[in-house]
C-alpha positions in Angstrom: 55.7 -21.9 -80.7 54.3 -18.3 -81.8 50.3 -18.5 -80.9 48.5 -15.1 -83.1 46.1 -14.3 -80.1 42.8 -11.7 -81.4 41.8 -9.2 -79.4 38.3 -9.6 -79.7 38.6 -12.3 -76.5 40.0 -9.8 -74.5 37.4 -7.4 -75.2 34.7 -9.6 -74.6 36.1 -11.0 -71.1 37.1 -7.4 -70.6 33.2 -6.2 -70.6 32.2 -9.5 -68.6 34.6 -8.6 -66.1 33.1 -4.7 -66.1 29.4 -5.9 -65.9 30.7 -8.8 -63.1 32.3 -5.8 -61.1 28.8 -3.6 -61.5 26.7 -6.7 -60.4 29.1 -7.2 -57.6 29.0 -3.3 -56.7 25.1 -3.7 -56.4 25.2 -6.3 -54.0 27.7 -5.1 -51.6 25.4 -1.7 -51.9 22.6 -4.4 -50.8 25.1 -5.7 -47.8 25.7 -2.7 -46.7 22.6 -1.0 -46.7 20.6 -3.6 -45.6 22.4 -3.2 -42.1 23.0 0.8 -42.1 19.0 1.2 -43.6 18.1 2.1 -40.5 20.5 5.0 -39.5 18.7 8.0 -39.2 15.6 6.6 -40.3 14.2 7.2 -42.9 16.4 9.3 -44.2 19.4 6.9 -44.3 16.9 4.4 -46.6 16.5 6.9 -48.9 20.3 8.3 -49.0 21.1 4.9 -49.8 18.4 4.3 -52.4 19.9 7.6 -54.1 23.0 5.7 -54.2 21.7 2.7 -55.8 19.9 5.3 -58.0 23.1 6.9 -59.1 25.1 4.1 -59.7 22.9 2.9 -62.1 22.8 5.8 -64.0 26.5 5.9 -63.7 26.9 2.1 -64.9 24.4 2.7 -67.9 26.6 5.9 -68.9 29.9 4.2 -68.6 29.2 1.1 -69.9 27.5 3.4 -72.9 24.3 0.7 -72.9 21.3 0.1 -70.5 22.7 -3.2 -69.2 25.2 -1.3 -67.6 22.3 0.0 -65.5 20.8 -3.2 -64.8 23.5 -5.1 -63.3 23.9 -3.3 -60.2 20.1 -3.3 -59.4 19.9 -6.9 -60.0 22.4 -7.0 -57.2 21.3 -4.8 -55.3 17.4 -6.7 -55.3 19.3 -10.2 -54.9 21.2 -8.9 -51.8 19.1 -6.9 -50.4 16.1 -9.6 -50.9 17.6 -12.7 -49.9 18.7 -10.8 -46.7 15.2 -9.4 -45.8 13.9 -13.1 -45.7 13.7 -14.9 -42.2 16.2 -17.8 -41.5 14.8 -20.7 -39.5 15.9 -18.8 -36.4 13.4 -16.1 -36.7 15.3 -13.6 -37.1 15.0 -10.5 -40.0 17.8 -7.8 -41.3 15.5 -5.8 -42.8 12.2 -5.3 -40.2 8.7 -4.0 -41.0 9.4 -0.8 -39.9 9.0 2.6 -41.5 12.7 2.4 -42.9 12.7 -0.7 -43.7 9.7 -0.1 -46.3 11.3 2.7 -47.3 14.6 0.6 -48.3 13.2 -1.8 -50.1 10.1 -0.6 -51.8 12.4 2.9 -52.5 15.5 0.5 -53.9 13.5 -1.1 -56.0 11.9 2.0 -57.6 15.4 3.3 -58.0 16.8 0.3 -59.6 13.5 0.5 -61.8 14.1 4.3 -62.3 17.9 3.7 -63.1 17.4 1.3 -65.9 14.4 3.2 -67.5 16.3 6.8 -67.1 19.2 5.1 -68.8 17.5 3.3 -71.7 15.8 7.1 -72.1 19.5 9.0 -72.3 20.6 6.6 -74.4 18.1 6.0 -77.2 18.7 9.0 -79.1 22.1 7.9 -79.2 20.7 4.7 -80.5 18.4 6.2 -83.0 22.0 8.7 -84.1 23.7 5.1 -85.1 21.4 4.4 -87.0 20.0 1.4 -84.7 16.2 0.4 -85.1 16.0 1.5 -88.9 14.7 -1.9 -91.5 16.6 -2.3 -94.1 14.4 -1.7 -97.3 
């Protein structure tokens, strides 16, 4: 049995699977810094919020669109939140200290930063397609 297979499907899981692994990069930026945050404090919170910074920018350029940017802060603020809450225990990752404000208050302007620096680099390229213009 010959099956004609398009390669439109494979591009399309091809980009799920590339914004998946960006979303997935996020949070274990989110993991990891939510324990290491407080390594050389502040400065480690604000090494690793140029990190998350970077890899936004660097998600947005490969994935040549601002979602690219997008997924990896929304896993970095899902990991990085849902591990700053207290468990019944009492206990808390991410403490009120000095660092700890700077990591999440900092991450969450560089996630911010990311996505809006990328939609800025990459709306002349937009407006260069021809995107935005009404058709007359």
């Amino acid at each position: 049995m010959s099956i004609a297979t398009s390669r439109k499907g494979t591009g399309v899981l091809l980009t799920g699977a590339a914004y998946a692994a960006l979303f997935l990069a996020g949070a274990v930026e989110g993991l990891i810094g939510s324990f290491q945050y407080s390594r050389n404090a502040p400065a480690g919170a604000i090494v690793f919020c140029v990190v998350l910074l970077v890899t936004c920018l660097l998600g947005a350029w490969a994935m040549r669109s601002v979602s690219g940017a997008l997924w990896p802060a929304v896993g970095w603020i899902v990991a990085s939140f849902v591990l700053s809450m207290p468990v019944a225990s009492g206990s808390v990752i991410i403490t009120n200290t000095t660092a700890g404000k700077w990591y999440l208050y900092g991450g969450a302007v560089s996630s911010l930063a990311g996505v809006a620096l990328s939609f800025v680099a990459l709306a002349p390229r937009a407006r260069a397609r021809g995107a935005g213009k009404r058709p007359r």
